[in-house]
matplotlib code that plots the C-alpha trace (Angstrom):
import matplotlib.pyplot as plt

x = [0.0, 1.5, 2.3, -0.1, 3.4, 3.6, -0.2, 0.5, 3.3, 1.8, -1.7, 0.5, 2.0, -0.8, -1.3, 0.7, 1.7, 2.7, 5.2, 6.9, 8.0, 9.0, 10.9, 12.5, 13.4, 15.1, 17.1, 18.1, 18.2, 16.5, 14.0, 11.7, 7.9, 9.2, 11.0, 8.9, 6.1, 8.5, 9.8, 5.7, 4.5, 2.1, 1.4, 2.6, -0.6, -1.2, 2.5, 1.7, -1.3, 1.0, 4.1, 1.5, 0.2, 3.9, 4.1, 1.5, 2.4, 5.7, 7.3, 9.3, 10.1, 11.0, 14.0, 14.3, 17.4, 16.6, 13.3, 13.5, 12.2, 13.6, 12.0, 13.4, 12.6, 13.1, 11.6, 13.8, 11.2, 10.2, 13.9, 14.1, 11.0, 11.6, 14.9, 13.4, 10.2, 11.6, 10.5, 12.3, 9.4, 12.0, 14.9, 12.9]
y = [0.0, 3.6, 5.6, 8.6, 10.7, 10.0, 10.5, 14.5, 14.8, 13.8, 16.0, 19.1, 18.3, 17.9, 21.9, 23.3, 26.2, 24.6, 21.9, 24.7, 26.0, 23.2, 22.3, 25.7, 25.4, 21.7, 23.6, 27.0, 25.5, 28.9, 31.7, 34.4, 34.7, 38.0, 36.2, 33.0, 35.6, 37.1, 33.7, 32.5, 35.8, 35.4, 38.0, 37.4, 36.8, 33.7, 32.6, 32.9, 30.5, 28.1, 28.5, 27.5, 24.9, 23.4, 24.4, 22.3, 19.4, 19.5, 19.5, 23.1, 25.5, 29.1, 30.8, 34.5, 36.5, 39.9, 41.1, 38.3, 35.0, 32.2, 29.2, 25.9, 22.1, 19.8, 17.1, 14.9, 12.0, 15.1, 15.5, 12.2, 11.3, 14.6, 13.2, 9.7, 10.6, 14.3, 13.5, 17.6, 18.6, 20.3, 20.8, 23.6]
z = [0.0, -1.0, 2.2, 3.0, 2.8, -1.1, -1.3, 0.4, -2.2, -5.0, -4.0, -3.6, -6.9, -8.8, -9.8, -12.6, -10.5, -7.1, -10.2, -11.3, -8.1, -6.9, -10.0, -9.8, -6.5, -7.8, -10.2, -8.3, -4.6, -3.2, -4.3, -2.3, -3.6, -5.5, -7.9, -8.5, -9.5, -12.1, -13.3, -13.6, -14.8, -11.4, -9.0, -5.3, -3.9, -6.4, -5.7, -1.6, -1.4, -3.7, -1.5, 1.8, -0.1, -0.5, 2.9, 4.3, 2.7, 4.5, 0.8, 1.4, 3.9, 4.6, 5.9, 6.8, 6.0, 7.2, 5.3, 2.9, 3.3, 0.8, 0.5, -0.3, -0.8, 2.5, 1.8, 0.5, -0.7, -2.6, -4.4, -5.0, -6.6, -8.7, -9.3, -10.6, -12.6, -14.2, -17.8, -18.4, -16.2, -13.7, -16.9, -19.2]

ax = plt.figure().add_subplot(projection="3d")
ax.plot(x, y, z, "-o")
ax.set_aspect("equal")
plt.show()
């Protein structure tokens, strides 16, 4: 039976949006919400309930450095099932 942890992943996956942050956060290691909504062409507020999405689902998690909070992925079932299924998904 699959785990209820790759069931979480999987269901925070699923949106178009909440993949490409995760696959940019894959390729660039760290990003704030100011510059995922330039990279998606999404305003902030869009980006936010995406990033607390990712957030609930344990997938990523924020850091502050001064004003800025970067976020990054640390789940590592997450990276590795990136890792093993990225058909490019995560290399455009």
């Amino acid at each position: 039976m699959i785990s209820e942890e790759y069931c979480e992943i999987f269901k925070a996956l699923s949106h178009p949006i909440r993949l490409s942050i995760v696959c940019g956060l894959l390729k660039k290691g760290k990003c704030n919400v100011n510059t995922m909504s330039q990279r998606l062409n999404l305003s902030q507020s869009l980006i936010s309930q995406h990033v607390n999405i990712l957030k609930k689902a344990k997938i990523i998690k924020g850091y502050r450095e001064k004003n800025i909070i970067w976020y990054k992925i640390e789940n590592e079932l997450t990276i590795k099932l990136l890792k093993n299924i990225d058909l490019g998904l995560c290399n455009k």
